[in-house]
Backbone as JSON, one array per atom type, in Angstrom:
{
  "sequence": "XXXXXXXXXXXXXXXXXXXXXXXXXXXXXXXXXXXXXXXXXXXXXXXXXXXXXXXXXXXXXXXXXXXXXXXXXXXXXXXXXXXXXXXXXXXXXXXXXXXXXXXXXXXXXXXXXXXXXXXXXXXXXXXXXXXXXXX",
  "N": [[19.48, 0.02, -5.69], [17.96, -3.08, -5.89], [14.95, -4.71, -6.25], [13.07, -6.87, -5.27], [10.4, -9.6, -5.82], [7.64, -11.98, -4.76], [4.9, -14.01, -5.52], [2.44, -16.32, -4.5], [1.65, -18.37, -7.19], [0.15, -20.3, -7.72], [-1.77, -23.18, -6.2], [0.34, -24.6, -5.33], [3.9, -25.06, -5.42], [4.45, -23.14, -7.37], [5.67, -19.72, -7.9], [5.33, -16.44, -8.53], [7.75, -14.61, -9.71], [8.27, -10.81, -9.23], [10.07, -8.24, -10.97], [10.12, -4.77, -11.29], [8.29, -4.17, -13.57], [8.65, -6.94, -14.64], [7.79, -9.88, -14.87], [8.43, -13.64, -13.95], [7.97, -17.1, -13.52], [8.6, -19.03, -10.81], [9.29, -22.81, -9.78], [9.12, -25.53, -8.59], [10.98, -28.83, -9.34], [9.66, -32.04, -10.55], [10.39, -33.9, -9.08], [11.34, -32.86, -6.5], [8.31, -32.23, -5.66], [7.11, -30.23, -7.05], [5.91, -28.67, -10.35], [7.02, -27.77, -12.42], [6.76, -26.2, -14.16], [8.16, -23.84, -14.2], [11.06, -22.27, -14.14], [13.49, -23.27, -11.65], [14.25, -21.84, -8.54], [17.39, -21.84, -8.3], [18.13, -22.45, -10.8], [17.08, -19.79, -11.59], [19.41, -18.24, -10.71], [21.6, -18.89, -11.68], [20.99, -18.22, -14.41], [20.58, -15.83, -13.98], [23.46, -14.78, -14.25], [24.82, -15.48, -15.85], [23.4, -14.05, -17.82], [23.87, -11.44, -16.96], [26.84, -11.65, -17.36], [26.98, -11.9, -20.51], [25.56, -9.76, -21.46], [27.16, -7.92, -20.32], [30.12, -8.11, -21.05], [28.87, -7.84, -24.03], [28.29, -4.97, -23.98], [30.57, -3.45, -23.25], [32.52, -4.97, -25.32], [30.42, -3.12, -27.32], [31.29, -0.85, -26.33], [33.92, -0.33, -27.29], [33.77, -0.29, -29.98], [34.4, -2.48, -31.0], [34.66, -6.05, -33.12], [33.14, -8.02, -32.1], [30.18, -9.88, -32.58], [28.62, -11.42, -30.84], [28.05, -12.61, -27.23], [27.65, -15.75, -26.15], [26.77, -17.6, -23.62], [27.14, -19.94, -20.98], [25.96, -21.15, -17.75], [26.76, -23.49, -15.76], [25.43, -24.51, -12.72], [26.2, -25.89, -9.66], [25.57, -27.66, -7.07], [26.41, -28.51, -3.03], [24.59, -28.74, -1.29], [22.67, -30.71, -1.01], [23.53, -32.77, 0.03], [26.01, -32.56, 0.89], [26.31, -29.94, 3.32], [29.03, -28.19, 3.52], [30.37, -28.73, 1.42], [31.31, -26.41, -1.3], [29.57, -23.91, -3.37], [29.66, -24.25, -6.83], [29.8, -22.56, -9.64], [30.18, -23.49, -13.17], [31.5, -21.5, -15.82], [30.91, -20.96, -19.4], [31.8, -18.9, -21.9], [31.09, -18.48, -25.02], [32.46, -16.6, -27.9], [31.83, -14.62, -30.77], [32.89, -13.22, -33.7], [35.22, -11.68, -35.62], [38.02, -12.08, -33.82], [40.87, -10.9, -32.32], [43.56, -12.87, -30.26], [44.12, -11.58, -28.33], [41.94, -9.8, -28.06], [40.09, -11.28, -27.31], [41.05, -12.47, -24.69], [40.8, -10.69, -23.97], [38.16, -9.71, -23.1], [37.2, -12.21, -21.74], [38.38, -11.56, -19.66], [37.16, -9.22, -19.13], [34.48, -10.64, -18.28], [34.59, -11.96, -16.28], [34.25, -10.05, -14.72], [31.57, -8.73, -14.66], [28.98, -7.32, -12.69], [26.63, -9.43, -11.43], [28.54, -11.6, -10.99], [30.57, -10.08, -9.55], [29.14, -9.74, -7.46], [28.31, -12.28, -6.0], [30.58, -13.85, -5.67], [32.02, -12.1, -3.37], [31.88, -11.55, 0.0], [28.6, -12.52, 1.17], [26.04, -11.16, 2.59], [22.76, -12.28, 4.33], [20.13, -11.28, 5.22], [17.01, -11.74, 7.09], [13.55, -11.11, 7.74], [10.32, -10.47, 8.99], [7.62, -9.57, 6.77], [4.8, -7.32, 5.96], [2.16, -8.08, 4.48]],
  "CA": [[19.06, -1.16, -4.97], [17.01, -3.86, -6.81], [13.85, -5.42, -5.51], [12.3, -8.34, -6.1], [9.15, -9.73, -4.74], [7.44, -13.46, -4.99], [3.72, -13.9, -4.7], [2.17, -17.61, -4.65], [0.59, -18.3, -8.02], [-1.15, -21.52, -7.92], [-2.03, -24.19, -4.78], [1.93, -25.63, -5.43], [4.89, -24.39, -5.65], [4.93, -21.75, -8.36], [5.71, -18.62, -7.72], [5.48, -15.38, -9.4], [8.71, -13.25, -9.2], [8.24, -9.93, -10.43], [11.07, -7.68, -10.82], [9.72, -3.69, -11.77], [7.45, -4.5, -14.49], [9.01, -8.28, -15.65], [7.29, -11.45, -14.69], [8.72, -14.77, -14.28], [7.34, -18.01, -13.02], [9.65, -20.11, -10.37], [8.6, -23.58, -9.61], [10.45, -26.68, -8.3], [11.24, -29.9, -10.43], [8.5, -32.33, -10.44], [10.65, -35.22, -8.55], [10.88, -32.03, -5.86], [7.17, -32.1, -5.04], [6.41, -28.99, -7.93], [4.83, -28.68, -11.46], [8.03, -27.84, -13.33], [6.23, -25.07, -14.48], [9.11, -22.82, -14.0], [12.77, -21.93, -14.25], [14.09, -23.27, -9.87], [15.68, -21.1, -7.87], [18.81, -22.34, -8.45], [18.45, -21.99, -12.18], [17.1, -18.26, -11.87], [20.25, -17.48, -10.07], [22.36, -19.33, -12.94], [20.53, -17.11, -15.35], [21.76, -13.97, -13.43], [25.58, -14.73, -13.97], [24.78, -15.78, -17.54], [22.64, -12.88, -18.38], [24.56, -10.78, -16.51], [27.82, -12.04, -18.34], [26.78, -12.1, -21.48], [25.39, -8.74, -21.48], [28.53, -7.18, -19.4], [31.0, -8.32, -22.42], [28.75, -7.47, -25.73], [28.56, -3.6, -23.64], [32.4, -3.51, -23.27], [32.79, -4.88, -27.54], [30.26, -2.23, -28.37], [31.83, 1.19, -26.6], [35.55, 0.09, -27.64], [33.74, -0.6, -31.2], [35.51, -4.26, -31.11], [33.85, -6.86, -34.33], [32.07, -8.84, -31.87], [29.13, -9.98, -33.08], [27.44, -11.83, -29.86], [28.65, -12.99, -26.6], [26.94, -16.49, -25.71], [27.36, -17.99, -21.68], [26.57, -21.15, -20.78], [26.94, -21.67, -16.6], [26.61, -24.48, -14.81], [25.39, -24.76, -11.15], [26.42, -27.31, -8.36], [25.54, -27.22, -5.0], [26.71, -30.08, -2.23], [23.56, -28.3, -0.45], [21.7, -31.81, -0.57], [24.7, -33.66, 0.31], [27.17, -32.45, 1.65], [26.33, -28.8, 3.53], [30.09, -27.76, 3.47], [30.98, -28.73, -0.25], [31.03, -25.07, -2.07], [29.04, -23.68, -4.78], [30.39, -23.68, -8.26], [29.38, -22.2, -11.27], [31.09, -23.67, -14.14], [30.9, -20.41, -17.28], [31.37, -21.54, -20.59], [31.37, -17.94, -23.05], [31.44, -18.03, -26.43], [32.57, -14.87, -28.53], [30.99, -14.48, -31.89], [33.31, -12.3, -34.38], [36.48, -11.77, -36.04], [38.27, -11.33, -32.7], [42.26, -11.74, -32.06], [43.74, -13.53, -29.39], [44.26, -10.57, -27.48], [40.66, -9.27, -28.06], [39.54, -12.95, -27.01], [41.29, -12.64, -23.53], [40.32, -9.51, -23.01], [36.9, -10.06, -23.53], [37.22, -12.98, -21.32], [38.78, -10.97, -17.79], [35.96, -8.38, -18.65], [33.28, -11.58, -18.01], [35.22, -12.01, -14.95], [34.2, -8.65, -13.9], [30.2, -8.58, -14.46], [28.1, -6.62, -11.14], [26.34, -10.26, -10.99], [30.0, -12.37, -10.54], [31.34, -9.53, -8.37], [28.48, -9.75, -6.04], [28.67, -13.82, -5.82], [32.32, -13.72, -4.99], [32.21, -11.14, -2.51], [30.81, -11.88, 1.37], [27.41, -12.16, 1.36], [25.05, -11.17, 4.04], [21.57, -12.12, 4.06], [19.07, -10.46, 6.44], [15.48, -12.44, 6.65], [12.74, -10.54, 8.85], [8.65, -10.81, 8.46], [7.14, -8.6, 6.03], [3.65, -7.38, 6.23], [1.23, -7.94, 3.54]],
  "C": [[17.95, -1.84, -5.77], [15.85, -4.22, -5.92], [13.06, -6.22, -6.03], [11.37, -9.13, -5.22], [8.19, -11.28, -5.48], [6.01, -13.61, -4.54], [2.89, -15.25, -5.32], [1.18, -17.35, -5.74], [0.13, -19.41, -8.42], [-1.02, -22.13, -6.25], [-0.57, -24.66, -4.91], [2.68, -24.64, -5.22], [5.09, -23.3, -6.36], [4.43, -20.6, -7.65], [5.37, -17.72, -8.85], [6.4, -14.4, -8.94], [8.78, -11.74, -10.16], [9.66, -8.65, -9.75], [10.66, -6.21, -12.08], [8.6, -4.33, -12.76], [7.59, -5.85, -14.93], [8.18, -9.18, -14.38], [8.0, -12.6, -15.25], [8.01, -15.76, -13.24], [8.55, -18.81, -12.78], [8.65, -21.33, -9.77], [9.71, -24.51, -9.22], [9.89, -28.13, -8.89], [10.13, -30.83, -9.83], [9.1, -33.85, -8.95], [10.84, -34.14, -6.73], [9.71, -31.98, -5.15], [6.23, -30.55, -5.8], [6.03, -29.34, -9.33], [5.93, -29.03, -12.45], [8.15, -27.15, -14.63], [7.09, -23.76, -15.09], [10.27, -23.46, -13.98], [12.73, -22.45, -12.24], [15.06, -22.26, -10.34], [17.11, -21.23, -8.3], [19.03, -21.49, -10.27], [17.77, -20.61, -12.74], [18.34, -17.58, -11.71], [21.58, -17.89, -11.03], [22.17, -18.37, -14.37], [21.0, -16.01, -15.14], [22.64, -13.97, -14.21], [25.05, -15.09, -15.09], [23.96, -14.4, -18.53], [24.02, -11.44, -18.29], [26.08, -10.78, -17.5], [28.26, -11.68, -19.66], [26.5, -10.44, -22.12], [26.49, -7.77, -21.16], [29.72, -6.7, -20.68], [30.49, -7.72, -23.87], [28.46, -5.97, -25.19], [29.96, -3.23, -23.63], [32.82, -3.14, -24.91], [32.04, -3.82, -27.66], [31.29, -0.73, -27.76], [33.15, 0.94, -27.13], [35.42, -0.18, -29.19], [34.55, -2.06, -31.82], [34.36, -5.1, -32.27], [33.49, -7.95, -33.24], [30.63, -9.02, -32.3], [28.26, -10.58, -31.73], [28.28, -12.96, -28.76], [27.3, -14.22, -26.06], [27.27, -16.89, -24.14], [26.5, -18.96, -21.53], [26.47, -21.0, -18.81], [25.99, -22.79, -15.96], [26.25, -24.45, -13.35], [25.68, -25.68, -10.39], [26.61, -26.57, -7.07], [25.75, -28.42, -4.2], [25.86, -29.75, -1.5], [22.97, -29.99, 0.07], [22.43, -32.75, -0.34], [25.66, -33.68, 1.15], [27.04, -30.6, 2.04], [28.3, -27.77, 3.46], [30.94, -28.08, 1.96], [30.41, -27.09, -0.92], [29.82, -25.27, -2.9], [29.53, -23.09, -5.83], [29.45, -23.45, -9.28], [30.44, -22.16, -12.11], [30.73, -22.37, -15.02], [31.95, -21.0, -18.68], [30.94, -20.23, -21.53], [31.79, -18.05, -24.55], [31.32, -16.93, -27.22], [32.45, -15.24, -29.98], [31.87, -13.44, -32.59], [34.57, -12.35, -34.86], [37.31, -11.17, -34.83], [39.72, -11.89, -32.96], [42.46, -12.01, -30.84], [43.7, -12.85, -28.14], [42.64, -9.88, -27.23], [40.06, -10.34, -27.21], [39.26, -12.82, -25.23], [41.16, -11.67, -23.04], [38.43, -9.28, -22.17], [36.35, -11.14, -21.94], [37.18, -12.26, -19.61], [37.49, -9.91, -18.33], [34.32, -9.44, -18.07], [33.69, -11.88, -16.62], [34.57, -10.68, -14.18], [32.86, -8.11, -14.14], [29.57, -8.39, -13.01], [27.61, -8.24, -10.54], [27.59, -11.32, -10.42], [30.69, -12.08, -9.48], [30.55, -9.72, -7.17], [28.28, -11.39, -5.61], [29.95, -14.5, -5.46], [33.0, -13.07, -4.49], [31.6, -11.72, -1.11], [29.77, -11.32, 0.97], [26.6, -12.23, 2.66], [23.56, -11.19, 3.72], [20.68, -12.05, 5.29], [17.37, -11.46, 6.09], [14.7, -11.98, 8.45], [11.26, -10.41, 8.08], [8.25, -9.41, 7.94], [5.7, -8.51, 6.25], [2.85, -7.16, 4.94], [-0.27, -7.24, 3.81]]
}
């Protein structure tokens, strides 16, 4: 189980999310009412599935010893959140594979990016629980 925890680090918007020992700074865009300081929400959770991704695939190429050299991931976010509450959320993924790969290596490569812990848990039911914590 992961845990991740958010603790106000200036008078605005920015946060501090720390996750075990890592630090990052979230903040919202300046036309928002934030600094712009930081990576938004939105585009931490874009980072996941791209991290996630990216990482998933160049573990795969190394145990089957495959000539990848470096799996890149682009993804896209859209939300109809501020528009339209019933328009989905897509994440476009754009990966690029780095190596002397064949076509078959390519598309394999490809359904294993399909199948990253962060993808599976974003296209599974999600349930989210929100109850007051005590500091």
């Amino acid at each position: 189980m992961e845990t991740v925890r958010t603790r106000r680090a200036a008078n605005d918007l920015r946060y501090t999310v720390k996750a075990r020992q890592h630090e990052i700074t979230t903040d919202a865009e300046i036309n928002d009412g934030g600094t712009d300081l930081g990576a938004t929400p939105h585009e931490l959770l874009a980072a996941a599935l791209a991290g996630c991704t990216s990482i998933t695939v160049q573990m795969y190429a190394n145990r089957k010893g495959g000539p990848l050299k470096s799996c890149d991931t682009e993804v896209r976010l859209t939300s109809g959140e501020k528009t339209d509450v019933n328009s989905p959320t897509v994440f476009e993924v754009k990966v690029w594979l780095e190596g002397e790969l064949t076509v078959e290596q390519r598309e394999r490569l490809l359904e294993i990016a399909n199948r990253c812990p962060v993808h599976r848990a974003l296209t599974r039911p999600i349930s989210i629980r929100v109850s007051a914590g005590q500091l």
